[in-house]
Structures are given as structure tokens and as C-alpha cells.
ZAVO-806939 format. One record per residue (C-alpha): residue number from 1; residue in one letter; x, y negated, z. Coordinates in steps of 0.1 Angstrom, whole numbers, plus 5000, padded with zeros to 4 digits. Layout:
N
+-----+-----+------+------+------+
|   n | res |    X |    Y |    Z |
+-----+-----+------+------+------+
| NUM |   A |    X |    Y |    Z |
...
+-----+-----+------+------+------+
END
This chain:
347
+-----+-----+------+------+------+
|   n | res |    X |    Y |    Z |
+-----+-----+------+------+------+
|   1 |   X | 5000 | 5000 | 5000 |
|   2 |   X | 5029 | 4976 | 5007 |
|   3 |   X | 5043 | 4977 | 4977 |
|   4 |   X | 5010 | 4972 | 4959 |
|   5 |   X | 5009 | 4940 | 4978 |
|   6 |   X | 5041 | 4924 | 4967 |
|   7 |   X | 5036 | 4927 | 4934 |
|   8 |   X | 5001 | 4909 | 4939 |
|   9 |   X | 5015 | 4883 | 4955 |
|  10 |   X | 5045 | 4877 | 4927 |
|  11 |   X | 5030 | 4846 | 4905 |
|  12 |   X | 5016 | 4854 | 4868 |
|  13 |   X | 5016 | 4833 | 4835 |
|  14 |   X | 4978 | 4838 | 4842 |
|  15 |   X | 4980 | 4817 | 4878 |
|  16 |   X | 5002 | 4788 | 4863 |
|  17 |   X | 4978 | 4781 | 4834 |
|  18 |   X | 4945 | 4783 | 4857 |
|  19 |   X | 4965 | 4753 | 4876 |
|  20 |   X | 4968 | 4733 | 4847 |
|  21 |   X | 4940 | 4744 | 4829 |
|  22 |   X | 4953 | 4754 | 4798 |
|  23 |   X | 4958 | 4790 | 4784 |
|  24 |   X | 4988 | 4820 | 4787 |
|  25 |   X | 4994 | 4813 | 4754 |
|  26 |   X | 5004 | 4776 | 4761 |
|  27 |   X | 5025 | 4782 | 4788 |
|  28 |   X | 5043 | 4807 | 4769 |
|  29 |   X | 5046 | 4782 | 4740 |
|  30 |   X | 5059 | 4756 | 4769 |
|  31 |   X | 5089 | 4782 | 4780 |
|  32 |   X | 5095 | 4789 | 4746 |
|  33 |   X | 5105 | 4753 | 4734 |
|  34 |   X | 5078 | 4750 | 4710 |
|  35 |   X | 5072 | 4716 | 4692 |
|  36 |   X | 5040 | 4698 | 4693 |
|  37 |   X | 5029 | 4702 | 4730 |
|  38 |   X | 5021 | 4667 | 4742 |
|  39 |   X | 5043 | 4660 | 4770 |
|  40 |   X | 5018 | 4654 | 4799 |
|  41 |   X | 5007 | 4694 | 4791 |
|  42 |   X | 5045 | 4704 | 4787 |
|  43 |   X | 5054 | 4684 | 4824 |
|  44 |   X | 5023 | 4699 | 4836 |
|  45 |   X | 5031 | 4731 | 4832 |
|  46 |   X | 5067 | 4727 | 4843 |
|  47 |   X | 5056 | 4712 | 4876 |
|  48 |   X | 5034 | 4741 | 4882 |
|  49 |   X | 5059 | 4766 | 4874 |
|  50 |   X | 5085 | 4753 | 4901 |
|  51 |   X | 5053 | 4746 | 4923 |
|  52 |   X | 5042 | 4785 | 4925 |
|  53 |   X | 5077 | 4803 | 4914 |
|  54 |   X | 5066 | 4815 | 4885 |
|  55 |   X | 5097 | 4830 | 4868 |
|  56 |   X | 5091 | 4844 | 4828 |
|  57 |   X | 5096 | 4876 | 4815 |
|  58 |   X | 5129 | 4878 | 4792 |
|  59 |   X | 5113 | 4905 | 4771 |
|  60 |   X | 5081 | 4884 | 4770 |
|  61 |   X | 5100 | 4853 | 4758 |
|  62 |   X | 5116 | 4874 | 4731 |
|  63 |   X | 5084 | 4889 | 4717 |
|  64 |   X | 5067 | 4850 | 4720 |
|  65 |   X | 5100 | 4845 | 4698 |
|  66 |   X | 5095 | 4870 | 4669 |
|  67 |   X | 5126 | 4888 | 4672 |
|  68 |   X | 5110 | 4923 | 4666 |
|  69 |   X | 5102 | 4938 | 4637 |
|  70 |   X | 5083 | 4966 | 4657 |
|  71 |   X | 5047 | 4970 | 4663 |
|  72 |   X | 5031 | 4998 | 4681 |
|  73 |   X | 5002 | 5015 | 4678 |
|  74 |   X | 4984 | 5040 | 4706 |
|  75 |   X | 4956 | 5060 | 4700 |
|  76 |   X | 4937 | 5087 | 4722 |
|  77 |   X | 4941 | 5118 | 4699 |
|  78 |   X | 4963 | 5116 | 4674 |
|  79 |   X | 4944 | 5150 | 4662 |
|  80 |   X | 4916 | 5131 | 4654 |
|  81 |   X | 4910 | 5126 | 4616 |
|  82 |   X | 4894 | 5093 | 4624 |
|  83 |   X | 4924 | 5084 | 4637 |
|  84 |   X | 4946 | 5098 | 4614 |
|  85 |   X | 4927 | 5072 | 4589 |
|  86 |   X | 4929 | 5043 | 4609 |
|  87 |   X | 4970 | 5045 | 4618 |
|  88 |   X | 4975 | 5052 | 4580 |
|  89 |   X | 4958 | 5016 | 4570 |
|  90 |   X | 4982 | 5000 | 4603 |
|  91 |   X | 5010 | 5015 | 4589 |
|  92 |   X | 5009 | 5007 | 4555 |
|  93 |   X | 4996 | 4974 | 4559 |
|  94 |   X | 5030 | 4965 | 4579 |
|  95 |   X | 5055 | 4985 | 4562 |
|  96 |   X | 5039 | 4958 | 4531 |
|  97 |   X | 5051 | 4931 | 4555 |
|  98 |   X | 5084 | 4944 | 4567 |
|  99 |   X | 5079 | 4962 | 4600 |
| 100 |   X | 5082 | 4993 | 4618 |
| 101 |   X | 5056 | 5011 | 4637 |
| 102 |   X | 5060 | 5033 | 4667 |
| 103 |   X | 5029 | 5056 | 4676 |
| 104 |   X | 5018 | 5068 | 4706 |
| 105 |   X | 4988 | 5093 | 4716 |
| 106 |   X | 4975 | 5092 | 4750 |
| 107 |   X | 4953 | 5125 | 4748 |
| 108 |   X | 4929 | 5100 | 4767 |
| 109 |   X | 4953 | 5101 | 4800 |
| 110 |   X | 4955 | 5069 | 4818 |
| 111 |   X | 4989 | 5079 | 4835 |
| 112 |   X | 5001 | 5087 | 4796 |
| 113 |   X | 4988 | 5053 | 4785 |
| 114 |   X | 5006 | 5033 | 4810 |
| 115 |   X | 5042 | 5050 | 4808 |
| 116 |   X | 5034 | 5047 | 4772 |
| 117 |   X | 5028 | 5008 | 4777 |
| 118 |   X | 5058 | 5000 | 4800 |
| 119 |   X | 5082 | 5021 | 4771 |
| 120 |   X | 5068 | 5002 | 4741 |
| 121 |   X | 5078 | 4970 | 4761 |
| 122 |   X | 5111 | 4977 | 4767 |
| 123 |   X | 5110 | 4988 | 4729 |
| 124 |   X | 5105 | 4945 | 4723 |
| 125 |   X | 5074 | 4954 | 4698 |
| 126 |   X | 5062 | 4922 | 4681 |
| 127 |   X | 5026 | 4931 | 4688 |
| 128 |   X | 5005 | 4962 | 4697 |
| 129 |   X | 4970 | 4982 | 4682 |
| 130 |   X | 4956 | 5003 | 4707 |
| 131 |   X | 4929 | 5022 | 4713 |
| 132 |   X | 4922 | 5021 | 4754 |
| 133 |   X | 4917 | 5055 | 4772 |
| 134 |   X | 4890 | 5033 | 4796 |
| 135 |   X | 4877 | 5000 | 4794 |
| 136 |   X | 4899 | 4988 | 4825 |
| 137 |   X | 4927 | 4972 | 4806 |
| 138 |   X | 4941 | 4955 | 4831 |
| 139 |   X | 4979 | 4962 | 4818 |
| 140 |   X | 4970 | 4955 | 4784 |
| 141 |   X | 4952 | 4922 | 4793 |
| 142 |   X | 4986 | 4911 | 4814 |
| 143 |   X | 5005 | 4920 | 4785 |
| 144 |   X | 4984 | 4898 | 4765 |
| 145 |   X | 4986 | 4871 | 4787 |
| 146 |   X | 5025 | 4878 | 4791 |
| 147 |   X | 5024 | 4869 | 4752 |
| 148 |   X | 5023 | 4899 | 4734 |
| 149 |   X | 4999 | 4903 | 4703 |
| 150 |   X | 4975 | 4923 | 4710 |
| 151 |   X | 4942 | 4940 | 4687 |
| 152 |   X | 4918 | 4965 | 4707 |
| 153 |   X | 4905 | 4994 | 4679 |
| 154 |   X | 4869 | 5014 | 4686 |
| 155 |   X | 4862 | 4999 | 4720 |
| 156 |   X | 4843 | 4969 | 4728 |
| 157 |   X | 4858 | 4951 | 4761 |
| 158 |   X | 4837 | 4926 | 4774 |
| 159 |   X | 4838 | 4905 | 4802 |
| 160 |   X | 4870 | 4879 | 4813 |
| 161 |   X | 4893 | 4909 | 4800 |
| 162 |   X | 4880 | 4902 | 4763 |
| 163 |   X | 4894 | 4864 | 4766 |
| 164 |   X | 4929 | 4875 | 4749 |
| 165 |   X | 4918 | 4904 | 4730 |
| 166 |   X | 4913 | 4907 | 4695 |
| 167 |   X | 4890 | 4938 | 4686 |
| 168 |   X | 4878 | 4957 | 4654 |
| 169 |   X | 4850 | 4982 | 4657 |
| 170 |   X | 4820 | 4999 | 4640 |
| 171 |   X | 4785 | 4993 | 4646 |
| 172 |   X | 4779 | 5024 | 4672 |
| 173 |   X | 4745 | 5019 | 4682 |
| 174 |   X | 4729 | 5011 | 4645 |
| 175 |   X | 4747 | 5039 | 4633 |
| 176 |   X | 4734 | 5066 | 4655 |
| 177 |   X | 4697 | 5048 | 4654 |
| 178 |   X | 4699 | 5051 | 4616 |
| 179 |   X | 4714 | 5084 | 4622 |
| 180 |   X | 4684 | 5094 | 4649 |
| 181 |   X | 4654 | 5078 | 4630 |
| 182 |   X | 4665 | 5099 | 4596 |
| 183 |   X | 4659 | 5128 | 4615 |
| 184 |   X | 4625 | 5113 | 4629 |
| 185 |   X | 4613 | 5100 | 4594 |
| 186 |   X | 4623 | 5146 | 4580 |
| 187 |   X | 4594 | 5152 | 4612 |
| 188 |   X | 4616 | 5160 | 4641 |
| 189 |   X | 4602 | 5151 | 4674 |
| 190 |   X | 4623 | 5173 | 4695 |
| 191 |   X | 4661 | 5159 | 4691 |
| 192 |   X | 4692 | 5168 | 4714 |
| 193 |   X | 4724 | 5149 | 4717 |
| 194 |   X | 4756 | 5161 | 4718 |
| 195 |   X | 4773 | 5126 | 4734 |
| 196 |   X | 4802 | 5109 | 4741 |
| 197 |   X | 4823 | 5098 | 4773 |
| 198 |   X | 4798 | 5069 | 4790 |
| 199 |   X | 4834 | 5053 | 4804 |
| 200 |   X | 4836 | 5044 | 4769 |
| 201 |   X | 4816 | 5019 | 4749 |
| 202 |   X | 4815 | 5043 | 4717 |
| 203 |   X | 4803 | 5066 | 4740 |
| 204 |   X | 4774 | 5044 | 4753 |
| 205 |   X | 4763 | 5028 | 4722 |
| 206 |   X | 4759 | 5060 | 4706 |
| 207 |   X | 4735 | 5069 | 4734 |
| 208 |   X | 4723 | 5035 | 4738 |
| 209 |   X | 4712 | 5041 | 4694 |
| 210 |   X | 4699 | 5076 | 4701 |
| 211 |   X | 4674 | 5065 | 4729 |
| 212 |   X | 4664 | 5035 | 4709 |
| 213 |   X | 4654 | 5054 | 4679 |
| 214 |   X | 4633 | 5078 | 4698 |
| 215 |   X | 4618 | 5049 | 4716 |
| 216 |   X | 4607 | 5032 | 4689 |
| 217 |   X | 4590 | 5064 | 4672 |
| 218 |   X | 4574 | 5068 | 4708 |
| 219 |   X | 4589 | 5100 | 4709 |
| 220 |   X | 4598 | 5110 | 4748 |
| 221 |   X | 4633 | 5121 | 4759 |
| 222 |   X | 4636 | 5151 | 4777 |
| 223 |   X | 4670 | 5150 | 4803 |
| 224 |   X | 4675 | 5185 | 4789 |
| 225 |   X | 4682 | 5171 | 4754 |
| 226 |   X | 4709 | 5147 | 4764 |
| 227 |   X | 4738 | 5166 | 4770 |
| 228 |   X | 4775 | 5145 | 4774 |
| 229 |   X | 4811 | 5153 | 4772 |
| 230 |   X | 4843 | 5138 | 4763 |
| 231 |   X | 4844 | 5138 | 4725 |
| 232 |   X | 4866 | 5169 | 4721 |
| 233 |   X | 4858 | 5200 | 4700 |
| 234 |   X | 4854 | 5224 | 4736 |
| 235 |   X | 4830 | 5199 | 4750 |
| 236 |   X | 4809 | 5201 | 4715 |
| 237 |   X | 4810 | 5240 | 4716 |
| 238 |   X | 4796 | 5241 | 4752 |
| 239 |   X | 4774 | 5218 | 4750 |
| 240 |   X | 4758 | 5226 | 4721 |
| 241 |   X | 4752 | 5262 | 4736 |
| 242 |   X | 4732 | 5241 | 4766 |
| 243 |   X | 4710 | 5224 | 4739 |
| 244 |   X | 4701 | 5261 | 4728 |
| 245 |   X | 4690 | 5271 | 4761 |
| 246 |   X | 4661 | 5245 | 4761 |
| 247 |   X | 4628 | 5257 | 4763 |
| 248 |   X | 4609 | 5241 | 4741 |
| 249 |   X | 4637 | 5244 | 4717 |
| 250 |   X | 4650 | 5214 | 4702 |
| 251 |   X | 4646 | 5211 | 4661 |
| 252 |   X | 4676 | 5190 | 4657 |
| 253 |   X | 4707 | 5176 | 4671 |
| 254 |   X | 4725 | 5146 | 4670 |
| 255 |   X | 4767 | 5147 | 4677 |
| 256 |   X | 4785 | 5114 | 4687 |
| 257 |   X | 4815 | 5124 | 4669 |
| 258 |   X | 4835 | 5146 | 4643 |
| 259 |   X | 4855 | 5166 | 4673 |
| 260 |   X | 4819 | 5177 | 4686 |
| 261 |   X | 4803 | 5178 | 4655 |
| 262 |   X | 4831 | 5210 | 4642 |
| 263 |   X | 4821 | 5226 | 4678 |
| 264 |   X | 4785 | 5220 | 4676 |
| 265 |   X | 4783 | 5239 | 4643 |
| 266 |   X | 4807 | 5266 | 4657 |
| 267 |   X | 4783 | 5270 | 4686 |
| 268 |   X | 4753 | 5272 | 4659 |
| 269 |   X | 4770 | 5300 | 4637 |
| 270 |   X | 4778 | 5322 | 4665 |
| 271 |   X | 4743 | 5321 | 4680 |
| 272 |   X | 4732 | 5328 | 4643 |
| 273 |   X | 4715 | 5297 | 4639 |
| 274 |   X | 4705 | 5286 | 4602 |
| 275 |   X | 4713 | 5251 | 4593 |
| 276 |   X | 4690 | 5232 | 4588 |
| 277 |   X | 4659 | 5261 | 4587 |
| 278 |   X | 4668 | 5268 | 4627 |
| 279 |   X | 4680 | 5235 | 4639 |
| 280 |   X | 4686 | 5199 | 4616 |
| 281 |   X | 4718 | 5182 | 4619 |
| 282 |   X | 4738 | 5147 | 4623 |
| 283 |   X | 4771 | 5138 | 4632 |
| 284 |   X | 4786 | 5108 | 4637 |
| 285 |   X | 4820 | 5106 | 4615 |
| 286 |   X | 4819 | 5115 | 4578 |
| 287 |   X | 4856 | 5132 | 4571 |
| 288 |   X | 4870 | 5153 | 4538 |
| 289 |   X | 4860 | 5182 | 4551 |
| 290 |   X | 4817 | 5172 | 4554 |
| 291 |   X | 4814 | 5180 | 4521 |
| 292 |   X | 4827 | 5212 | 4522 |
| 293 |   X | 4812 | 5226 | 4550 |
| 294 |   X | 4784 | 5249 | 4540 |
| 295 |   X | 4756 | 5236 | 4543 |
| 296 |   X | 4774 | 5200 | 4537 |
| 297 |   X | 4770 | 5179 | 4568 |
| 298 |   X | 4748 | 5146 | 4571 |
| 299 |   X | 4770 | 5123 | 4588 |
| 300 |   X | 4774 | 5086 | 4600 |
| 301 |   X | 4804 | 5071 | 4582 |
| 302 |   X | 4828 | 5046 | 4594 |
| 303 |   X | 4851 | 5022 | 4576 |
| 304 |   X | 4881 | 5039 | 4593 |
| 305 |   X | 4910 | 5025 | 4562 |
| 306 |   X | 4892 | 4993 | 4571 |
| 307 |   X | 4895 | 4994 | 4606 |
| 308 |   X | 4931 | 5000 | 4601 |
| 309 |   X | 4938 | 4975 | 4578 |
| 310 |   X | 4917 | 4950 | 4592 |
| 311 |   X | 4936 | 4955 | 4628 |
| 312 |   X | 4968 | 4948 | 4613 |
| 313 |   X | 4959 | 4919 | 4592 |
| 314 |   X | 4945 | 4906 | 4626 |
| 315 |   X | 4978 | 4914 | 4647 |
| 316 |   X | 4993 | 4898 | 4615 |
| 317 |   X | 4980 | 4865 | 4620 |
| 318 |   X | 4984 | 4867 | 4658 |
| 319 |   X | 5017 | 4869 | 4652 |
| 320 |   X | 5021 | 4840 | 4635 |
| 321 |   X | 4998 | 4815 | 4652 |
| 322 |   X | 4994 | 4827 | 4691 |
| 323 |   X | 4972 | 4800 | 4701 |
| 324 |   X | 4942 | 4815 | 4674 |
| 325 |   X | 4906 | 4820 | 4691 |
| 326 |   X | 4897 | 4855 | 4698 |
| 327 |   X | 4881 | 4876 | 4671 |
| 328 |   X | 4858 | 4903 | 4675 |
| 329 |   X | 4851 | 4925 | 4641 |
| 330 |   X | 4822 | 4946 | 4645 |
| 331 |   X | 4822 | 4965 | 4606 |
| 332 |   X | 4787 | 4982 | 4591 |
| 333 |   X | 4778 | 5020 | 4588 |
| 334 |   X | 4767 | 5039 | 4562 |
| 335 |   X | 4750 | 5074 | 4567 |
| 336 |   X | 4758 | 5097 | 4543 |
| 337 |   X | 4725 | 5119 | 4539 |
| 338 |   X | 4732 | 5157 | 4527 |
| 339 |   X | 4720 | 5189 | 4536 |
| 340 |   X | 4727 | 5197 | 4570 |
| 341 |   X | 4694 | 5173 | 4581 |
| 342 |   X | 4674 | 5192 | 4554 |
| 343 |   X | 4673 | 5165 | 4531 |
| 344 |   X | 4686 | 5173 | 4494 |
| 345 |   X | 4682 | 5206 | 4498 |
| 346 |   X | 4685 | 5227 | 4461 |
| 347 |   X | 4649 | 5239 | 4447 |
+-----+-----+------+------+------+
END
């Protein structure tokens, strides 16, 4: 507990620009020797430096400086084709522009995420793309405020920690009500959902779009049809079996995301369940492999190259101008209806 303590009470970046009212980012510009700060706000901010003790971090100064040609990315499962997609679009987007990229997968463990954090600092990157294993970010908002460029990919932090971050994401909760209401509209009433983590805003928009949907059809929602898990392939087998033990039995399912999807279906064929004649349907992702899956799988389909892209062009430009307003990029759906719904189906 002591030590915890100290390092409380050792002054931040944050504390010496809610003294003189300006932001991180203008302090940081003050200790960097930047031109073009009026010299009331540069005295300012020197006074209340000396007043609290504030002393800068060298590495912080450096990456305020643009030394580094590094940028790091960190993802939660690197395994993950929508993933895969995503890093491909960072990478190539900065290897255009003349820059490195070191990649990091957390398998979703905070412990992981912060040894992962303090290496890629003493690494200098010039800026950082990372998909958070929670939406505590407290280390990523102090290295935002310690001057590092910063986008958040596929989570949606609100609150006084989404002040410094940029984020891109897709539209989770239209998505899985478009997803939802197609199923609805093909006459299913009785609709389980294989969800996401709920410490995750994916997670809870997907559910938040599920319950919506049935809502609006004035369909009811049975607590034996929502069934959660952590957006891995063993959590999509299992619970996928639970959906099969409902009594009624449901018509069709909804999965929050490819991982659970490929279980889902796994759990279906070995319980000799016909898709779609037994059970309908839906995942959230659309990969390479939806098409070839017999039958081909209805899915919800993300802009993944354009998440990736549009992340780095954003880390791009916080680069170069610190002091830009926060952006949040919320990017459309598009479900891509086949046969696994029973739609399409051949004559």
C-alpha cells in the first residue's frame, strides 16, 4: 500500500495543466520549446511546474520531439481474423510513410497489456494503436497525457478518459439490430444470443442491438436465450450447447462475433442440427471463410482494412499536430444476407 501511495503523490503533466487551465498537450509543448505559445501561458506553466515539482519524463520529451520512427500496435488476439485485417491496414499505411511497427497481443490479459505498455515506452514509439483488454485505461490515458499519440481501435471509452483519445470503431449496436430484425422479418420469434464480454463496449452494444430489435417487434426475451462469454471460440462451443437445452427451443441464434460464431456452428454439427431447417443463423463478423462454410454464413460485416487504415491516418496526423481535438470514428455496417438465416436458399 505504501508504495502505491508515493507514486500518487509524485506530480503529473495532468495536475500542472489543471493549475493553469490549459491542456497535457500544452504543457508538453511548453517543456519542449515550441514556438507560438504566448508568453503569459508559457510563464504560467513554468511557475506551476516549480510550484508543485513536476519533473518531465525524458522518454516523454523525446516522443513529444519525433525522434522515433516506431509505432506500436496492441491487439487482444492476434488469432483473430478481424484483427489480422485491421494490423494489416496500420501496417501498410505506415510502412507508406516511413515507419516501423511493433505488435503486441495481449490475449485480453491486463497484466500482459501493462508489461506490454511500459516495454513499448522504453521502445521510444512515436505513437501507439491499441485495442484495450478493459475500458479502465488509466495507463493509456497517462501515456496520452504524458504526450504520446494515442488511437483506441473497437472500444468506445467514454467519460473524462476519452478527453485525449482518439477512437475508430463500428457501429455495434445497428449492426446486431439489423442483424436481429432480419431474422425477425424470416418469422423467428424465438432468438438466442451467443454474446460478448459486457466489460467491453463491443460486448454491450451488441446486446444492447439484440434486445432492441426484439423490443421493437414486441417479441419477449427469455433470460435463457441470452447466454454471454468472452468472444473466444470455447465460449461459442459451450454456449451454444446451453442455447440447445432450452425448452421451448429457440429457432435462431445470434453470435457477437466470428470466434463464437466458428464454435457456435461446431456445437450445431455435432448435436446434428441442420442449418438453417433446425435452427437460423447470424454472426457478427463477415471473414474469407463465410462463404465457404456450407451452408454460407449470414453475417454482419465490418470495415476492418478501414478501421486499420483510418487508425493510422488518425495517429498520422496526431503526430504531427498534438494540440488537434479529439476524434471519434464510428464507421457503418453492412450485413451480408446468405444462407445460414434461410434467406437465398436454392429452389
Amino acid at each position: 500500500m505504501k508504495p502505491r501511495k508515493q507514486q500518487a503523490d509524485v506530480p503529473t503533466i495532468r495536475q500542472v495543466a489543471d493549475k493553469v487551465g490549459v491542456s497535457p498537450a500544452t504543457v508538453s509543448r511548453v517543456l519542449n520549446g515550441y514556438p507560438h505559445i504566448r508568453d503569459e501561458v508559457r510563464q504560467n506553466v513554468l511557475n506551476a511546474i516549480a510550484e508543485l515539482g513536476y519533473k518531465p519524463n525524458r522518454v516523454a520529451q523525446r516522443l513529444r520531439g519525433n525522434h522515433s520512427r516506431l509505432i506500436g500496435i496492441m491487439v487482444t488476439d492476434i488469432t483473430n481474423p478481424f484483427f489480422n485485417t485491421i494490423m494489416a491496414g496500420i501496417e501498410k499505411t505506415f510502412y507508406e510513410h516511413g515507419y516501423s511497427v511493433l505488435m503486441s497481443n495481449t490475449s485480453a490479459d491486463v497484466r500482459k497489456e501493462l508489461e506490454y505498455l511500459e516495454m513499448m515506452r522504453k521502445e521510444e514509439i512515436a505513437g501507439l494503436i491499441i485495442a484495450p483488454t478493459s475500458e479502465n485505461v488509466e495507463r493509456v490515458v497517462e501515456l496520452a497525457e504524458g504526450g504520446l499519440p494515442l488511437v483506441v481501435i473497437d472500444r468506445r471509452i467514454k467519460g473524462k478518459q476519452a478527453r485525449h483519445l482518439d477512437m475508430v470503431l463500428a457501429d455495434n449496436t445497428e449492426g446486431a439490430y439489423n442483424a436481429v430484425t432480419h431474422l425477425i422479418k424470416l418469422g423467428h420469434k424465438r432468438i438466442g444470443l451467443v454474446g460478448g464480454p459486457q466489460r467491453l463496449t463491443s460486448g454491450r452494444e451488441r446486446l444492447e442491438g439484440y434486445r432492441q430489435a426484439m423490443r421493437d417487434a414486441g417479441l419477449p426475451i427469455s433470460k435463457q436465450w441470452v447466454c454471454l462469454g468472452d468472444h473466444r471460440y470455447e465460449s461459442g462451443f459451450e454456449l451454444q450447447l446451453q442455447l440447445l437445452e432450452c425448452d421451448p427451443p429457440i429457432t435462431a441464434v445470434f453470435t457477437s462475433n466470428n470466434m463464437m460464431t466458428l464454435g457456435a456452428l461446431n456445437a450445431l454439427h455435432l448435436k446434428g442440427r441442420r442449418i438453417p431447417q433446425d435452427i437460423a443463423i447470424v454472426g457478427f463478423d463477415d471473414t474469407g471463410w463465410s462463404i465457404s462454410l456450407n451452408p454460407p454464413l449470414t453475417a454482419v460485416s465490418q470495415p476492418t482494412a478501414e478501421i486499420g487504415t483510418l487508425a493510422a491516418q488518425l495517429l498520422l496526423e496526431r503526430i504531427a499536430k498534438p494540440d488537434l481535438p479529439v476524434r471519434l470514428m464510428t464507421l457503418k455496417t453492412e450485413l451480408k444476407v446468405r444462407q445460414s438465416c434461410g434467406s437465398n436458399l436454392p429452389p
